[in-house]
C-alpha positions as CSV (number, residue, x, y, z in Angstrom):
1,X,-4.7,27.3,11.7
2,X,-4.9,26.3,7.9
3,X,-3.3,22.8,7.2
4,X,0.6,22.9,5.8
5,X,1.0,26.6,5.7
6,X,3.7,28.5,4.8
7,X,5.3,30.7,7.4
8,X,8.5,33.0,7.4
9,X,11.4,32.3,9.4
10,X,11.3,35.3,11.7
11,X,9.9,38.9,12.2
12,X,13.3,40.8,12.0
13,X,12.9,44.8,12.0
14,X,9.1,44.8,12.1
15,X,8.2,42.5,8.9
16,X,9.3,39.4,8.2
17,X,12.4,37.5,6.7
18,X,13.0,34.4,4.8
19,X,15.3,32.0,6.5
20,X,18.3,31.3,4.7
21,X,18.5,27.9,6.2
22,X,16.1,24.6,5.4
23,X,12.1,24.2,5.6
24,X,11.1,22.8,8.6
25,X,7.6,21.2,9.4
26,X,5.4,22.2,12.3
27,X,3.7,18.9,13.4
28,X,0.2,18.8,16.0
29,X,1.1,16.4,18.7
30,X,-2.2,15.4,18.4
31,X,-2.7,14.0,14.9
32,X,0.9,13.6,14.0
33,X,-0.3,16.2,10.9
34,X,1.8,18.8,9.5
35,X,0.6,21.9,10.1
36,X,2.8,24.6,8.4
37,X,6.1,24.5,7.0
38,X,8.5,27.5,8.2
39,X,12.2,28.4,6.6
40,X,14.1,28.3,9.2
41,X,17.0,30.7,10.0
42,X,20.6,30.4,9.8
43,X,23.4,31.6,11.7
44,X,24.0,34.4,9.0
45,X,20.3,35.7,9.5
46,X,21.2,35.8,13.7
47,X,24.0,38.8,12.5
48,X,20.9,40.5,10.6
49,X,19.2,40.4,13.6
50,X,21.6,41.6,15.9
51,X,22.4,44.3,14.1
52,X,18.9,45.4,13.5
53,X,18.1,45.3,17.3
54,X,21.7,47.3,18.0
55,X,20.6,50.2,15.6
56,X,16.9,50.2,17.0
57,X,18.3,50.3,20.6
58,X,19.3,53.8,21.1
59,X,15.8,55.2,20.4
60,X,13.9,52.7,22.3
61,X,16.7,53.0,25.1
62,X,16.1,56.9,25.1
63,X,12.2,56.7,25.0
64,X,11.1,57.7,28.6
65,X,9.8,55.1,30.6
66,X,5.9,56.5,30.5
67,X,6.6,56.3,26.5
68,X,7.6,51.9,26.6
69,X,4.9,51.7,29.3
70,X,2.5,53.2,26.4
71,X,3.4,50.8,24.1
72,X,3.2,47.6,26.3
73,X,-0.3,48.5,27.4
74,X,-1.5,48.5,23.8
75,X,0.5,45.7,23.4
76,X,-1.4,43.5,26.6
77,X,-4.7,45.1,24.8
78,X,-4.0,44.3,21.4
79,X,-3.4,40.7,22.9
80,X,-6.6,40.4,24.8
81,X,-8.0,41.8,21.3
82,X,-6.4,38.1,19.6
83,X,-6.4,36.2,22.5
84,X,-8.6,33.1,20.6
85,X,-6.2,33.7,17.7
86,X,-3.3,32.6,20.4
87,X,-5.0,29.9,22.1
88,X,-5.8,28.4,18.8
89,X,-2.0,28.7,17.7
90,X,-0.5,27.4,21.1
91,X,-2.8,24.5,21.0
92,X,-2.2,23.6,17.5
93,X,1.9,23.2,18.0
94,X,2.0,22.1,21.5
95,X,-1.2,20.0,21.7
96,X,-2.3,21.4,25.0
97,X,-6.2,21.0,26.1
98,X,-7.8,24.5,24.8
99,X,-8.1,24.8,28.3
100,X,-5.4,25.1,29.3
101,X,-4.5,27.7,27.0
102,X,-7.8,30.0,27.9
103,X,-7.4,29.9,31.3
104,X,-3.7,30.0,31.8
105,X,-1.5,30.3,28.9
106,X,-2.6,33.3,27.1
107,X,-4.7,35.6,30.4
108,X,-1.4,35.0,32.4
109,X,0.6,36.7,29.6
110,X,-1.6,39.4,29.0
111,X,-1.5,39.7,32.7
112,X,2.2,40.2,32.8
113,X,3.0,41.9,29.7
114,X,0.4,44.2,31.4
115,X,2.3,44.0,35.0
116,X,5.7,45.2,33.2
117,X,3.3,48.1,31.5
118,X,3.2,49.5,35.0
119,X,6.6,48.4,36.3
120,X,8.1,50.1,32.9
121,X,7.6,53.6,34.8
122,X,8.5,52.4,38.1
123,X,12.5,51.9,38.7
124,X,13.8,51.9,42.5
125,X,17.1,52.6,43.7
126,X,19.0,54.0,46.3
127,X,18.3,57.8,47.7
128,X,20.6,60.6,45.9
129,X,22.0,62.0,49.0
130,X,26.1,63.3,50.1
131,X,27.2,59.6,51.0
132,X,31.3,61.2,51.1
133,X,29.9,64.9,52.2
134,X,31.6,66.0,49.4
135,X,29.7,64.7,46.7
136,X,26.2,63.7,45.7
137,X,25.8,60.2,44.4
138,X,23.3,58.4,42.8
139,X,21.9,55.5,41.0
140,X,20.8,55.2,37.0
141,X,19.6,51.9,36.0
142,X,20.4,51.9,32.2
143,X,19.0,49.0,29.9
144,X,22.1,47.0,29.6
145,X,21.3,46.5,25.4
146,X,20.8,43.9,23.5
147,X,19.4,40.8,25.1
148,X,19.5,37.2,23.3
149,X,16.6,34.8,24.0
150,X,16.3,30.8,23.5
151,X,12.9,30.1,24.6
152,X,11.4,26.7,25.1
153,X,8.4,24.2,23.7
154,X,6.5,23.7,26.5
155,X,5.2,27.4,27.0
156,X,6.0,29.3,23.3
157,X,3.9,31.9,24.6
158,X,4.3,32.9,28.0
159,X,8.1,32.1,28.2
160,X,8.5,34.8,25.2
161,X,6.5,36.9,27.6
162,X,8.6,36.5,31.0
163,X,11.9,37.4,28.5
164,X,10.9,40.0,26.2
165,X,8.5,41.9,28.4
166,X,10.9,43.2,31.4
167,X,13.2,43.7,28.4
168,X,11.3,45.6,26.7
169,X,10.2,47.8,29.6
170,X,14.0,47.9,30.7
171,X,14.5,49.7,27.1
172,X,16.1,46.8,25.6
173,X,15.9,45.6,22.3
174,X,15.7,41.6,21.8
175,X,16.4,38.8,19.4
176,X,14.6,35.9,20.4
177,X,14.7,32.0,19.4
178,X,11.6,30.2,19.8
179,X,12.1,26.1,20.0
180,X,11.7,25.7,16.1
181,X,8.7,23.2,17.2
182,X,6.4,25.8,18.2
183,X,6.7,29.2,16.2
184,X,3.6,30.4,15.8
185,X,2.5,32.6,19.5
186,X,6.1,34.0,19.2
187,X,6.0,34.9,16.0
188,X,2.0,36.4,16.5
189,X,3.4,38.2,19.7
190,X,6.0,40.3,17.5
191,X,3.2,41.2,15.2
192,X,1.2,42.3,17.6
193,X,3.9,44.4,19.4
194,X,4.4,46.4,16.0
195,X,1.2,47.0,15.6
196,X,1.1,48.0,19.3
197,X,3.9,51.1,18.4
198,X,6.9,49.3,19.1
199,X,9.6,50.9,16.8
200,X,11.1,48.2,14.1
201,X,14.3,46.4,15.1
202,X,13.5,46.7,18.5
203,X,11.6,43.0,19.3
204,X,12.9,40.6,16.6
205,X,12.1,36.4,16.5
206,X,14.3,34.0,14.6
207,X,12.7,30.3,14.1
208,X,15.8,27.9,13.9
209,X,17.6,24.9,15.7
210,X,19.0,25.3,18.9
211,X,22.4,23.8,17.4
212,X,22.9,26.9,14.9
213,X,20.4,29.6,15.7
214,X,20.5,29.1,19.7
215,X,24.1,28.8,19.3
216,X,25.1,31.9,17.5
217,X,22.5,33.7,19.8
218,X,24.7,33.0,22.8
219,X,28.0,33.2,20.9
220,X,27.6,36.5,19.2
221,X,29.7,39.1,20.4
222,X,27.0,41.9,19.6
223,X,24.5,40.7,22.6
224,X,24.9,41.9,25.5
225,X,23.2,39.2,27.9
226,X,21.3,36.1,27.3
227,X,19.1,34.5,29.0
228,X,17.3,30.8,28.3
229,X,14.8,28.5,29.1
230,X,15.0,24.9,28.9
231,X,17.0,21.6,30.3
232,X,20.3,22.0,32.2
233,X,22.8,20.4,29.9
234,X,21.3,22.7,27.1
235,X,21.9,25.5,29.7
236,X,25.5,25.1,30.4
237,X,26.2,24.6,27.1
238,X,24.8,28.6,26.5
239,X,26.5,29.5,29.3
240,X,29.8,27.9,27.9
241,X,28.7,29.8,24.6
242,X,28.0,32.8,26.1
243,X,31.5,32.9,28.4
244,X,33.1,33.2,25.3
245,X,32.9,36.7,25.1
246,X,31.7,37.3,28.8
247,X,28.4,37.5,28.0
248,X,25.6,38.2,31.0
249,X,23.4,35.1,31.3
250,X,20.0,34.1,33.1
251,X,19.1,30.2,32.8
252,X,16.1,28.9,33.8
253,X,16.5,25.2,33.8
254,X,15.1,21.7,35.0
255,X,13.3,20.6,37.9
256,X,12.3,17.9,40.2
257,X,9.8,19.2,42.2
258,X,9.3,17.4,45.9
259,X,5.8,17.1,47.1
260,X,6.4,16.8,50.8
261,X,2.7,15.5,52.4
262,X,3.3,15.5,56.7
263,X,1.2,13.4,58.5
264,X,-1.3,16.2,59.2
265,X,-1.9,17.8,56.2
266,X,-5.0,17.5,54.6
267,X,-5.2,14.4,52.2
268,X,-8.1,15.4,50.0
269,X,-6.6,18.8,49.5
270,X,-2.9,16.5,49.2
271,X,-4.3,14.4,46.5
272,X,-6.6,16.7,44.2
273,X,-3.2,18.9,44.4
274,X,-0.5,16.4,43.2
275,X,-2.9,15.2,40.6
276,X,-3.3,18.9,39.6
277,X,0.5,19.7,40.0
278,X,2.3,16.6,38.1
279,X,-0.2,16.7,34.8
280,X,-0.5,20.6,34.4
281,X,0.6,21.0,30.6
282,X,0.8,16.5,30.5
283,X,3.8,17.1,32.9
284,X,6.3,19.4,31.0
285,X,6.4,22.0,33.4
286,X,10.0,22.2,35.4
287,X,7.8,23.0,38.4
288,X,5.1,19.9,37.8
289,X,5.2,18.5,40.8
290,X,7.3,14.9,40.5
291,X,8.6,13.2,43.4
292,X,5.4,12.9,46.3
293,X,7.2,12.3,49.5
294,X,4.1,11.4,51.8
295,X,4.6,10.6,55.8
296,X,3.9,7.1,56.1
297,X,0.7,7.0,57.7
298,X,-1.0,8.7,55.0
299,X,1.0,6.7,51.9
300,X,-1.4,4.1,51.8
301,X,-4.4,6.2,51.2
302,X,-2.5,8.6,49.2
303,X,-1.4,6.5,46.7
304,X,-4.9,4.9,46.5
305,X,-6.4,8.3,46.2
306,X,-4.1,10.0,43.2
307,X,-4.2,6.3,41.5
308,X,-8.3,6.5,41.6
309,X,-8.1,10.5,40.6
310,X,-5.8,9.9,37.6
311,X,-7.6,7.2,36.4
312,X,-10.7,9.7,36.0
313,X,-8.4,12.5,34.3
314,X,-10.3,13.0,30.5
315,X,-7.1,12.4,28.1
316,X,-8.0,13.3,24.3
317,X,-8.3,16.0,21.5
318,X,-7.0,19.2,23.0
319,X,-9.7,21.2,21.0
320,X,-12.3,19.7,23.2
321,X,-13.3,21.7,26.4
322,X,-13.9,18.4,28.1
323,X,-10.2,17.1,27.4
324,X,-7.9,17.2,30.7
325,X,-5.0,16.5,29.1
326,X,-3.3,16.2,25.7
327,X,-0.2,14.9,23.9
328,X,3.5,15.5,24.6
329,X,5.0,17.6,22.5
330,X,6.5,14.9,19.7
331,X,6.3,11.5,19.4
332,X,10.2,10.8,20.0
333,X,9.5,12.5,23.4
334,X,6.6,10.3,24.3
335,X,9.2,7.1,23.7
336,X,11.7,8.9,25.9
337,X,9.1,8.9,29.2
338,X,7.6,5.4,27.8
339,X,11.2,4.0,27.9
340,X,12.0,5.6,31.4
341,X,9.1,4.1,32.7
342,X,9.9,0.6,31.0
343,X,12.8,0.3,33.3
344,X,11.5,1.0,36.3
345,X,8.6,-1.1,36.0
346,X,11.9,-3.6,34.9
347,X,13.7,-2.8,38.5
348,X,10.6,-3.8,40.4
349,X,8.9,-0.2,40.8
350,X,5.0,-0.4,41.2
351,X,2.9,0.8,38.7
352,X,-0.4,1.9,40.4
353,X,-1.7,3.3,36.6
354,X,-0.8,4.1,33.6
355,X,2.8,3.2,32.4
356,X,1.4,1.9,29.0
357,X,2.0,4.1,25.1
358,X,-1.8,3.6,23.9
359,X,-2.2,2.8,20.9
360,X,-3.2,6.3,19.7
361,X,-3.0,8.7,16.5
362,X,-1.4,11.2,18.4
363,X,1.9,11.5,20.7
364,X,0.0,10.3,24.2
365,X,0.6,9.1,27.4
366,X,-1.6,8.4,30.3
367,X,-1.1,10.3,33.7
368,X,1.3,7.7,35.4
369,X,1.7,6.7,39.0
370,X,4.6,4.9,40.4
371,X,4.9,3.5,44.0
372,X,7.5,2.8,46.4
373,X,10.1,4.4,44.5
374,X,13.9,4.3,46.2
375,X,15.9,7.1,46.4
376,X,18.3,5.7,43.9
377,X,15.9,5.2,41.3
378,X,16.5,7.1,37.5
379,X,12.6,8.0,37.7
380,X,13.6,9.4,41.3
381,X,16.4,11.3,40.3
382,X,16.2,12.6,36.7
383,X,14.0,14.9,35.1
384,X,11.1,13.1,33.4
385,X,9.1,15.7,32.0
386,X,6.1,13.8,31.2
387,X,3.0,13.0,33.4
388,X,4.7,10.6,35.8
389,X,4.8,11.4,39.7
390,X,6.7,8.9,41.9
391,X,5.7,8.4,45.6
392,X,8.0,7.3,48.6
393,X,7.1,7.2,52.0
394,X,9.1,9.1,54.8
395,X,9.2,8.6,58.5
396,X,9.8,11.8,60.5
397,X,10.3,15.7,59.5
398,X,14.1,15.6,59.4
399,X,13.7,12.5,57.2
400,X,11.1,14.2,54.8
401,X,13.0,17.4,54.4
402,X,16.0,15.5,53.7
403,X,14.4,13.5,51.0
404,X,13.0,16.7,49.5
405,X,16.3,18.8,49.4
406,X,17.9,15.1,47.7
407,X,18.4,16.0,44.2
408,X,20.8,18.5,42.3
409,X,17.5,20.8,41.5
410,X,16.0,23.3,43.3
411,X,13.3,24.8,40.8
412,X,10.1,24.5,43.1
413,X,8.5,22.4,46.1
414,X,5.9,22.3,48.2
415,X,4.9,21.1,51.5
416,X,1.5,20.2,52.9
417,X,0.4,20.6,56.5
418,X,-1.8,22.3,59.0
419,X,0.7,23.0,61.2
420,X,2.1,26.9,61.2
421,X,5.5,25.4,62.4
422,X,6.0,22.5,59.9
423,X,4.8,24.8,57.0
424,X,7.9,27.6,58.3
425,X,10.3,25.1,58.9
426,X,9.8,23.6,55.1
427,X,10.1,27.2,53.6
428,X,13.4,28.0,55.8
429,X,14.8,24.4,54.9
430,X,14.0,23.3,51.2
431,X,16.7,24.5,48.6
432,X,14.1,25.8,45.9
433,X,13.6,29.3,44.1
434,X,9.5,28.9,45.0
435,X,8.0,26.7,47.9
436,X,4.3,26.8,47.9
437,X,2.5,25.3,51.0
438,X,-0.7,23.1,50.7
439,X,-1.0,24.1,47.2
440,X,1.4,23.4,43.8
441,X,1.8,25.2,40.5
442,X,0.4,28.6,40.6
443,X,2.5,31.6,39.5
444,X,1.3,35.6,39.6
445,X,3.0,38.3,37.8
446,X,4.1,40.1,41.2
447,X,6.5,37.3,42.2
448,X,9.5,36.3,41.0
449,X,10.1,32.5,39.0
450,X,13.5,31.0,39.3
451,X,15.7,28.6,40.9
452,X,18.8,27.3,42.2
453,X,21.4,24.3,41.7
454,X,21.0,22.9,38.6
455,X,17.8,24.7,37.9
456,X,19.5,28.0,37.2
457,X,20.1,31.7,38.3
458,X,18.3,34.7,37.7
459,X,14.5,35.3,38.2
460,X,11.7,35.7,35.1
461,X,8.4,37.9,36.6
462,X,8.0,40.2,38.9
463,X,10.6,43.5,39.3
464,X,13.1,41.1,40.4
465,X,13.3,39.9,36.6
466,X,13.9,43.8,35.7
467,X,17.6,43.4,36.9
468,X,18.5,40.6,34.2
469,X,17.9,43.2,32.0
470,X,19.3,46.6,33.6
471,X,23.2,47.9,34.7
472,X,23.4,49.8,37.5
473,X,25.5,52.7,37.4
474,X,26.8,55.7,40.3
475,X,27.2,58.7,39.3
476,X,29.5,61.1,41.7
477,X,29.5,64.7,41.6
478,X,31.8,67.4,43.2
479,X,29.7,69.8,44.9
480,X,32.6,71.7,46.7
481,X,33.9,73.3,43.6
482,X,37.5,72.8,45.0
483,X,40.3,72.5,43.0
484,X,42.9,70.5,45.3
485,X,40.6,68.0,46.8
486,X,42.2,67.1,50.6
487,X,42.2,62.6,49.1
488,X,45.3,64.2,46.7
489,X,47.8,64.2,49.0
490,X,47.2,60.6,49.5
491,X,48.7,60.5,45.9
492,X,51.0,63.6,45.4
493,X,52.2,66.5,47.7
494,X,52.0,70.0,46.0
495,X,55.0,72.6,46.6
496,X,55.1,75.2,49.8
């Protein structure tokens, strides 16, 4: 992207509109440079949107599903059409390796926006059939209107995706926040939906802060459910906003992820996969893997193994194919995870590698590894978000699975073993909305993302995701043609 350009606050009814609020700059997590300025919205331009996407919803609504199916195909095309354009933006506000973003990022959203292509024609529901004998009932699932979306940092791209796409396909229309850090893929997305067919008004993007923008999103009585991304106490405090005027909500919120190893699983596979799973995206993912809970025969040689395997990770420009991993996102959240590990390292944690700020241009930190962690421990316990994995050492199943299900979160997990048994017993017992065994991290369009606890309700993906987005409503129709139906008696007796 050009250096310090100039961008719009939001693509509101197909084109775009200057924020009424202040300029904010775009910085690279890499180089600390600024690379655009955007006027950000206000809470006044969030009624503009609204009440663009409420008149633009009865049409899009009434299109028939094979018409929105239409549009999002040309829409996943017309993305795989720009799909260097939006790796180059998500790596230039993020600071994610380039590889990352070519291999994951942007073919995983094409993927889906494609998947709800299909599922836009494709809406289940319960058999029309004489449930009473007297009637015929059945099901319509009707787009439940206008949805409100607050969408995080770590993922611009694909967590505009996993809201607006099911949304779209539902027949909803959408006003959608993007974190005010990272604009750019969300604001490139709506482009590329109008130009896909998508009427205006019906897919609309507001750049602003969470405190005003995000805010008015969830408080505004014209939107019809809302549905987030991002930490837990920013979640509550939507779903406190949204309550208001009893507002739908779907959160998807923090995570910390157990890595259960038993003492038969396969330690190579073990230690290439927590190395993979707790520095995917430099460890702000909800689902990085973040608290290895390895049988104590194996910790030993586990914690040797992901120590000597991190050390080799390639940390460094993102733009370079060779890079592993990049920045965090800002500088101010690199001191947060620096600080957190500070004090552990003060409470007498062990710090296998990493655990040191270098002394870099850009807003890095080295993949981390800390040892012997107690259960009681902040790094144990509270959502670090940076690439930091803790390891403890467990001593039977019962012990491991209760170490795993020890936190308020219940985003993800996964459990490592050859045994058929240990693997079913792990799936049955962990409290988490995904539980992957002998692997961590990957995610298909098919299957439904979301958790429980403090990591939220609702599902993103898959057609379980549809239902965020749809009311289901019975329709009951007389087919006896009778007048004094034989239930009115319960309720009045008519004259001999």
């Amino acid at each position: 992207m050009s250096n310090n350009s100039t961008f719009a606050a939001g693509w509101v009814g197909g084109g775009e509109l200057i924020g009424t609020g202040p300029d904010h700059q775009v910085i690279n997590p890499a180089t600390g440079d600024v690379v655009s300025t955007t006027a950000l919205a206000s809470a006044d331009d969030v009624d503009t949107a609204v009440t663009t996407a409420r008149s633009a919803l009865g049409d899009w609504a009434g299109a028939t599903p094979a018409e929105r199916s239409a549009v999002l195909a040309k829409l996943a095309a017309g993305m795989s059409a720009a799909e260097d354009l939006l790796a180059e933006e998500e790596v230039s506000h993020t600071g994610k390796p380039i590889r990352l973003a070519n291999e994951f990022d942007v073919p995983g959203c094409i993927d889906n926006t494609a998947f709800f292509a299909g599922l836009a024609r494709n809406l289940d529901g319960k058999a029309s059939a004489e449930y009473s004998g007297d009637h015929t009932s059945s099901i319509r699932r009707e787009p439940v209107g206008v949805v409100g979306s607050i969408t995080p940092w770590n993922y611009p791209l694909q967590m505009a995706v996993w809201k607006v796409m099911p949304a779209l396909a539902a027949g909803c229309s959408v006003v959608l926040k993007p974190a005010e850090l990272t604009p750019f893929t969300t604001l490139t997305l709506a482009r590329l939906a109008t130009e896909a067919g998508l009427p205006d008004g019906v897919f609309n993007v507001l750049t602003g802060t969470g405190a005003e923008v995000g805010a008015a999103i969830a408080g505004h009585p014209g939107v019809d459910v809302v549905t987030f991304t991002g930490s837990t106490w920013v979640g509550r405090q939507v779903m406190s906003q949204a309550a208001v005027n009893g507002t739908r909500v779907q959160l998807e919120l923090g995570g910390k992820a157990p890595f259960l190893v038993f003492d038969d699983a396969d330690l190579e596979a073990a230690i290439h996969g927590a190395v993979a799973g707790a520095l995917i995206n430099s460890g702000q993912d909800c689902t990085a893997a973040t608290r290895a809970i390895v049988a104590r025969p194996l910790y030993d040689d586990f914690v040797a193994g992901v120590g000597e395997l991190m050390g080799k990770v390639v940390v460094g420009d993102p733009l370079d194919p060779a890079t592993d991993m990049g920045p965090l996102i800002s500088f101010s959240h690199r001191d947060k995870v620096s600080a957190m590990v500070d004090r552990a390292r003060a409470e007498g944690i062990r710090v296998v590698t990493g655990g040191s700020a270098p002394d870099a241009r850009g807003a890095y930190y080295p993949p981390t590894l800390l040892a012997d962690v107690p259960e009681d421990a902040e790094v144990y316990r509270d959502e670090i978000f940076g690439p930091v994995l803790t390891v403890s050492a467990f001593d039977d199943d019962d012990d491991g699975l209760r170490r795993a299900n020890d936190t308020v979160y219940g985003l993800a997990a996964s459990a490592w073993t050859r045994d058929l048994y240990r693997a079913q017993r792990a799936s049955r017992e962990i409290h988490a909305g995904c539980v992957w065994i002998n692997d961590h991290i990957p995610i298909i369009s098919e299957m439904p993302h979301g958790g429980v606890g403090a990591s939220g309700f609702g599902k993103d993906m898959s057609t379980y995701s549809l239902d965020e987005y749809l009311t289901i409503k019975h329709v009951m129709s007389d087919i006896t043609g009778v007048a004094h139906k034989p239930w009115h008696r319960t309720i009045f007796t008519l004259p001999r």
